[in-house]
C-alpha positions as CSV (number, residue, x, y, z in Angstrom):
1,X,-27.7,15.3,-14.0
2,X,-24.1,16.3,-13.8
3,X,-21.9,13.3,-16.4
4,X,-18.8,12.1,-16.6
5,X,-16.8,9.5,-18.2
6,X,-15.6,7.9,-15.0
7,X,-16.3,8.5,-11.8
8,X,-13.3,7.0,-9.2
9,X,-14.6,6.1,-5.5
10,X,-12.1,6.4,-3.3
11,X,-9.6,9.2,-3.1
12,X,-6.3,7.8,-1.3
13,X,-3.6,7.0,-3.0
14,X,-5.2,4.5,-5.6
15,X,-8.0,6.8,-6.3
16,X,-5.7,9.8,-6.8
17,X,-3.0,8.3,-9.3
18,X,-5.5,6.3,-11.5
19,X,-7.5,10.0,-11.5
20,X,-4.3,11.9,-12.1
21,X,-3.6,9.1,-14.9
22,X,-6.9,9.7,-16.7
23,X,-8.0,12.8,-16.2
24,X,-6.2,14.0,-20.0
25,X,-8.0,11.2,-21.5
26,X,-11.8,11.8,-19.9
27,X,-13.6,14.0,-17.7
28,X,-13.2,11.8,-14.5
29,X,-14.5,12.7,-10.9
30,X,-12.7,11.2,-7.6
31,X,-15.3,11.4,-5.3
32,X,-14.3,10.6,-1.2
33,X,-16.2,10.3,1.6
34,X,-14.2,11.6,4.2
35,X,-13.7,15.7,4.7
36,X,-10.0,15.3,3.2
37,X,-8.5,12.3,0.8
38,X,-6.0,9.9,1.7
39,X,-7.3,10.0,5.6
40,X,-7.3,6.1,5.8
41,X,-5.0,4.0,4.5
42,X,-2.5,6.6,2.9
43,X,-2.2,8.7,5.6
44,X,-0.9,5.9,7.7
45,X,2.0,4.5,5.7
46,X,5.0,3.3,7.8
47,X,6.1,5.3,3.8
48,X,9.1,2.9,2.5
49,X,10.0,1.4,-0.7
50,X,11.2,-2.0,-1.1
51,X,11.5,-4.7,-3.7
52,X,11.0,-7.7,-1.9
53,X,8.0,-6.2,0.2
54,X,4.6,-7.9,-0.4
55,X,6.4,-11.3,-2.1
56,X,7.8,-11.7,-6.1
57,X,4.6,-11.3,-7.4
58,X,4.6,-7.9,-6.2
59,X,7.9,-7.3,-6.9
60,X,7.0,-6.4,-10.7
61,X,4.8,-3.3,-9.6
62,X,7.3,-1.9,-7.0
63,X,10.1,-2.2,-9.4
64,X,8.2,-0.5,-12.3
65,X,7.2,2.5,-9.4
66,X,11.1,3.3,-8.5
67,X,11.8,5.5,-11.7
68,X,9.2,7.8,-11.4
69,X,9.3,8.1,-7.7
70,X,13.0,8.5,-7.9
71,X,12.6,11.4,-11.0
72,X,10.2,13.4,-8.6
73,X,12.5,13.0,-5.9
74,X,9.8,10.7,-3.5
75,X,12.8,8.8,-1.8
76,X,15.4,9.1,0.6
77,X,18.1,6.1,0.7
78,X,17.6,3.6,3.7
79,X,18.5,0.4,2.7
80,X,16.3,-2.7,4.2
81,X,17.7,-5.4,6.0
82,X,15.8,-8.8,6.5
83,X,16.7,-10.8,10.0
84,X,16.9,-14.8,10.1
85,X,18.3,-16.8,12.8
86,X,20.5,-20.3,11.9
87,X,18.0,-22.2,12.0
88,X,16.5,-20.6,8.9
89,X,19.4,-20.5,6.7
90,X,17.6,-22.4,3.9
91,X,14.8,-19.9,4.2
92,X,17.3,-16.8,3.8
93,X,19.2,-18.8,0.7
94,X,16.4,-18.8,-0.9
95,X,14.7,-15.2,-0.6
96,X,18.2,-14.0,-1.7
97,X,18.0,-16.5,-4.4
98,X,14.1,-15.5,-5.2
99,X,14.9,-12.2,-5.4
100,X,18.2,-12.1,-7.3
101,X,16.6,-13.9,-10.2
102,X,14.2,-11.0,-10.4
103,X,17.0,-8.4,-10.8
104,X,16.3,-7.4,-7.2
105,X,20.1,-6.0,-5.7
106,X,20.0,-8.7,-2.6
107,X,23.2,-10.4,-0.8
108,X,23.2,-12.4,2.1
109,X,25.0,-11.3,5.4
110,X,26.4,-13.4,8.1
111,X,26.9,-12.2,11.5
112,X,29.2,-9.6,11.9
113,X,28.0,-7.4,8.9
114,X,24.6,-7.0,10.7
115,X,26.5,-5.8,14.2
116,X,27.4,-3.6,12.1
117,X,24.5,-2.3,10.7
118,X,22.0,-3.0,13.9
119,X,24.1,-2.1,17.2
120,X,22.7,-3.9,20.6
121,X,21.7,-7.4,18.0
122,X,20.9,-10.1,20.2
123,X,22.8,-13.4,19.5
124,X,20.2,-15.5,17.8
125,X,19.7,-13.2,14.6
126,X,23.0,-14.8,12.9
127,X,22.1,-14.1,9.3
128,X,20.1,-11.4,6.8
129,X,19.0,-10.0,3.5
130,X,20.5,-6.3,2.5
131,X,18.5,-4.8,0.0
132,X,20.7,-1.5,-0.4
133,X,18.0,0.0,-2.6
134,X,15.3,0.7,0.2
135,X,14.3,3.7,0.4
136,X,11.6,6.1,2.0
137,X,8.4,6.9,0.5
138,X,7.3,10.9,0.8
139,X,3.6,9.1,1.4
140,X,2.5,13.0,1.3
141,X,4.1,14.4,-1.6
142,X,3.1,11.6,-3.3
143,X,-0.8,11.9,-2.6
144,X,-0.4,15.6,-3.0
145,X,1.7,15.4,-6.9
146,X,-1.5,13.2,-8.2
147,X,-4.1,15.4,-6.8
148,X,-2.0,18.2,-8.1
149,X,-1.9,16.3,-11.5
150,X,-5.9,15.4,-11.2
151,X,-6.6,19.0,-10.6
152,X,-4.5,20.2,-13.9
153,X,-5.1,17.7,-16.4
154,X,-8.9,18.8,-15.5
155,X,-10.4,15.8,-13.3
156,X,-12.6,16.9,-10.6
157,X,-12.4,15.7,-6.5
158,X,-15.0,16.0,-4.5
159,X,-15.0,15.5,-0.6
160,X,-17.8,14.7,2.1
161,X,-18.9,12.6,-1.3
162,X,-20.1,9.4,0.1
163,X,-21.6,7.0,-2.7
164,X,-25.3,6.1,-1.3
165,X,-26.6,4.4,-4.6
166,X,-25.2,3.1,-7.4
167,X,-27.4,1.9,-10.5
168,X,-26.6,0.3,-14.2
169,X,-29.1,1.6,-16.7
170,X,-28.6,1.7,-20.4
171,X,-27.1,5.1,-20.4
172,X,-24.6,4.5,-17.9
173,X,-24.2,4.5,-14.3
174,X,-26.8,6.2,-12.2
175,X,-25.1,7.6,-9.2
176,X,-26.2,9.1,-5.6
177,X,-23.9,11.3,-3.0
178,X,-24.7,11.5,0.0
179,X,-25.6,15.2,0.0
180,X,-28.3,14.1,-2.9
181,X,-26.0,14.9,-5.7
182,X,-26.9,12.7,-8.8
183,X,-24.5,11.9,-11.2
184,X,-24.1,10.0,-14.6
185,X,-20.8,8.2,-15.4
186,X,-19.9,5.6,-18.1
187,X,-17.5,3.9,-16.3
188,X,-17.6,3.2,-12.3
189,X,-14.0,2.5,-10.5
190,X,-14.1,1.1,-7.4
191,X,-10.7,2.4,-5.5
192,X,-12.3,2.2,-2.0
193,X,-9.6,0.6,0.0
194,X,-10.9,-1.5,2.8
195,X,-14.4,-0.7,1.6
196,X,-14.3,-2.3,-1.8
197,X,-16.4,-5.2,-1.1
198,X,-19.0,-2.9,0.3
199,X,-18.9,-0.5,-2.8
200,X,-19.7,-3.5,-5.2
201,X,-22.2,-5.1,-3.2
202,X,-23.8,-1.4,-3.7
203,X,-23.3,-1.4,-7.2
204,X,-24.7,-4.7,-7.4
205,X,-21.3,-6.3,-8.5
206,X,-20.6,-9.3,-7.0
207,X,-17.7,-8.8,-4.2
208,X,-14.3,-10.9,-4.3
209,X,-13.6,-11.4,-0.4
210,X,-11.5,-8.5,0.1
211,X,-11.2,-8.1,3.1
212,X,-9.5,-5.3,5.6
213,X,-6.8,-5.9,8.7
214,X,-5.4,-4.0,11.3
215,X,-1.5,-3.1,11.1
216,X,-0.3,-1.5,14.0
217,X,2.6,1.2,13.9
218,X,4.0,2.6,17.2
219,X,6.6,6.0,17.8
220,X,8.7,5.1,20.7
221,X,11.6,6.7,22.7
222,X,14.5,4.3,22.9
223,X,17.7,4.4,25.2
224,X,20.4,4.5,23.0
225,X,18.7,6.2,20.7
226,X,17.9,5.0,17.0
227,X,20.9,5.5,15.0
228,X,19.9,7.9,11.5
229,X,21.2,5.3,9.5
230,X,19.7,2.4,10.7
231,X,17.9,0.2,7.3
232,X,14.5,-0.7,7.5
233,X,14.6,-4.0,10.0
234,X,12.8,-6.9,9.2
235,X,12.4,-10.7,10.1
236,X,12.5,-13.4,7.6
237,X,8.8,-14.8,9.8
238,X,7.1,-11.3,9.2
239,X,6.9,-10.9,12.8
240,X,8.2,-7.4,13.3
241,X,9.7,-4.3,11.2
242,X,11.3,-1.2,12.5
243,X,13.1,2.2,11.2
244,X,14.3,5.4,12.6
245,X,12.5,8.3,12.1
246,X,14.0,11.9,13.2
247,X,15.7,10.4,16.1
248,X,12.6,8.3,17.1
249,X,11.9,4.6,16.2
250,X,8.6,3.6,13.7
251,X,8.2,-0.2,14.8
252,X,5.2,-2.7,14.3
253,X,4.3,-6.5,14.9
254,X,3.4,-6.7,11.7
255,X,0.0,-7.5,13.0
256,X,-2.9,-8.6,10.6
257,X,-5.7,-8.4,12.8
258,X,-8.7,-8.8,10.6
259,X,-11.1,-5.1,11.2
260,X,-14.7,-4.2,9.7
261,X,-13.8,-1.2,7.2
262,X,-13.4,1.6,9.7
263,X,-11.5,3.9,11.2
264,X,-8.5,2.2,12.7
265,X,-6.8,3.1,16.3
266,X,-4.2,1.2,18.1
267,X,-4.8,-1.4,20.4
268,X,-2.8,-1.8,23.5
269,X,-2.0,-5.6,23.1
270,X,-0.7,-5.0,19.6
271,X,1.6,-1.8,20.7
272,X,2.5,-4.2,23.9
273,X,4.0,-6.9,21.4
274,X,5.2,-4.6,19.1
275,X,7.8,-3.7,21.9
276,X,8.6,-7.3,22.9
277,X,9.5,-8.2,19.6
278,X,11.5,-5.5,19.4
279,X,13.3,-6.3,22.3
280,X,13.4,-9.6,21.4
281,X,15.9,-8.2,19.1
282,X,18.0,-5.9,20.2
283,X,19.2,-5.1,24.0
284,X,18.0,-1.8,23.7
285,X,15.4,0.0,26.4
286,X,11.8,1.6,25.4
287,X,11.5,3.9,27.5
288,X,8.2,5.4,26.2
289,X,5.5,5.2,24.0
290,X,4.9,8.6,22.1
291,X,2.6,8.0,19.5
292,X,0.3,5.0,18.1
293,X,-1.5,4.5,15.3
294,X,-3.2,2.0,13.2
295,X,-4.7,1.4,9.6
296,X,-6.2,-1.2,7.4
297,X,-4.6,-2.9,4.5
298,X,-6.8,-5.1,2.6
299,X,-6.4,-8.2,0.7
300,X,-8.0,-10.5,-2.0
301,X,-7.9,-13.5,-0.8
302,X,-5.2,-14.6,-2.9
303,X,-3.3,-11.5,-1.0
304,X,-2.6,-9.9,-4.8
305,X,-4.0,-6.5,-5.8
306,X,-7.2,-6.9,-8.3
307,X,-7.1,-5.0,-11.6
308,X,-9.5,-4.9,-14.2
309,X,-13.2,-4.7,-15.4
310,X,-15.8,-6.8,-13.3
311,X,-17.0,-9.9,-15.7
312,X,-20.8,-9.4,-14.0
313,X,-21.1,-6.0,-14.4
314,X,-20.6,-3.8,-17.5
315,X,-18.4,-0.6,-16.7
316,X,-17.3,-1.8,-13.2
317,X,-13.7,-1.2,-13.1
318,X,-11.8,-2.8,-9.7
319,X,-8.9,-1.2,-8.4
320,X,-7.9,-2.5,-4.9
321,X,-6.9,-5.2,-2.7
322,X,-3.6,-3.8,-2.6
323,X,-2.6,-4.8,0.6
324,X,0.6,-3.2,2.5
325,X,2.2,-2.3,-0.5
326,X,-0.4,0.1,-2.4
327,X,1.6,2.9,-2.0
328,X,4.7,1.9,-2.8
329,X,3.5,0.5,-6.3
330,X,1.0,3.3,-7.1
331,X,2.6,4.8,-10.1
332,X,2.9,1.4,-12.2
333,X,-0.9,0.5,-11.0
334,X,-2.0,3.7,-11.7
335,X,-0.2,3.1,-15.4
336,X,-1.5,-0.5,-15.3
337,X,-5.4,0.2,-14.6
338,X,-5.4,3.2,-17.0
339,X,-3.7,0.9,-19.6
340,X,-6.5,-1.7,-18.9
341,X,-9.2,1.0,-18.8
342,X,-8.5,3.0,-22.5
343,X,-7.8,-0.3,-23.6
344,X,-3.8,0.4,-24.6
345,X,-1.3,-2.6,-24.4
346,X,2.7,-2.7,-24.1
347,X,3.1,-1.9,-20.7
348,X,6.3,-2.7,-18.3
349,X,4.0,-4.9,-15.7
350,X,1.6,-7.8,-17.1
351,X,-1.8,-7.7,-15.9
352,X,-2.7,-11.0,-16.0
353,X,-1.9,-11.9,-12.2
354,X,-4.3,-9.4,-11.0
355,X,-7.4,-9.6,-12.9
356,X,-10.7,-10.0,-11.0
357,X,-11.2,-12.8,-13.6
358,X,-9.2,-15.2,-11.5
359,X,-11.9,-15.5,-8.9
360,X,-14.5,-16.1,-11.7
């Protein structure tokens, strides 16, 4: 039998960095059971970066990310702009407040600064939140500089990989691919994305409730066209977000439909309110639909990300429930698990919050 220290399942982008992070410290395998990596989840990114996305307990991870994804130049400016109308003025005081105090740049807008920045704004949106620091996410030169980095620090990946049995003995973990390959590894990590649960029921590791749901992004034409600059658009209710994209408008209902771990399409009903929220908001005309797609984010059921070894299982290491926001905090998770997993301390984030221990 082939062995290795670890063996990662999952090869999107959790898989990848926490492989790209160990990989000079073991000999780690990322094995994926699609034919390419990052075919779920990653490869589905509406691909921005901002500080308040995901809530403040969040906040820490996609604050840690920004260096390194601003010294590998993985962002383009945007800026993010968060819609309330008057009624939620309190609401709006305080996520400006909330994030502030976490050293997130944040100041509140009335009225005529967000004509300004959203042309065609419909009368009831009379305040927001700028967060001048959004930026976009190169989802694909992200995914691509860890596999890179996996590949040269001397970690293996391995597609068309599907784990079929998983098995503690004394030695270590006794693993099965799908095309029969048998493998020993110390150490199991279970990146698997929307299949998480599934992977530790296999492994005989009791699951945490982590549980997958649909989002829904949708390319449209629009009449006038999106402006370049246009921020990131969101509402205060999570009830819509929108950006332009090469003269083309991303927008979504923000829809958390709950899905069996699969591979995710559209549905019409979702793209249908996705363009009546929109309108909701701005007088501006759809004209067309040009492109629809859908993935799943998954959450613990405490909507945080789950860090750390398994308490019922010796060498189970989770790495998942990372929700929406995966992507955007990869490189201080990444830093994080592999912290966690050669047992090192100091780092910028505490890992406390998103232990699996909480749900012992």
């Amino acid at each position: 039998m082939e062995r290795y220290d670890i063996v990662i399942v999952g090869a999107g982008m959790a898989g990848a960095s926490l492989g790209a992070a160990l990989a000079g410290a073991a000999r780690v395998l990322v094995i994926e059971a699609e034919d390419t990596p990052g075919y779920h989840a990653t490869g589905r990114s509406a691909a921005f970066w901002t500080e308040s996305y995901g809530g403040a307990a969040i906040q820490p991870l996609t604050t840690a990310s920004g260096p390194f994804l601003r010294e590998h130049g993985l962002l383009t400016p945007r800026r993010a702009l968060t819609l309330a109308h008057s009624s939620q003025a309190d609401e709006i005081d305080g996520f400006v407040a909330r994030f502030a105090a976490l050293g997130v740049r944040v100041a509140l807008l009335e009225r005529p600064a967000l004509e300004a920045l959203v042309p065609g704004l419909r009368e009831d949106w009379t305040l927001g939140a700028l967060e001048p620091d959004c930026s976009d996410i190169d989802v694909a030169g992200l995914h691509q500089h860890y596999l890179a980095d996996l590949r040269r620090a001397g970690g293996e990946l391995a597609c068309r990989a599907r784990l079929t049995e998983a098995r503690r003995e004394a030695d270590g973990w006794r693993l099965t691919l799908a095309d029969g390959r048998a493998l020993v590894a110390d150490m199991l990590v279970n990146a698997a994305g929307a299949w998480a649960d599934a992977v530790a029921e296999l492994a005989g590791v009791r699951p945490l409730g982590i549980a997958p749901y649909r989002r829904t992004i949708a390319q449209v034409h629009t009449t006038p066209a999106a402006p370049a600059d246009l921020p990131l658009v969101l509402d205060l209710g999570e009830q819509f977000y929108f950006k332009s994209e090469a003269g083309r408008l991303w927008l979504s209902p923000h829809d958390e439909t709950p899905s069996p771990p699969c591979d995710a399409a559209p549905e019409q009903i979702d793209v249908a309110t996705a363009i009546a929220r929109f309108e909701a908001v701005v007088d501006w005309r759809v004209d067309r639909v040009e492109h629809a797609w859908a993935g799943l984010r998954s959450f613990a059921p405490d909507r945080l990300p789950v860090y750390g070894f398994a308490a019922d299982q010796r060498g189970f290491f989770w790495f998942a429930g990372q929700g929406g926001f995966g992507i955007q905090t990869a490189p201080a998770a990444a830093s994080l698990a592999t912290d966690l997993i050669l047992r090192r301390s100091g780092g910028p984030v505490d890992p406390a919050p998103y232990s699996p221990a909480r749900f012992a």
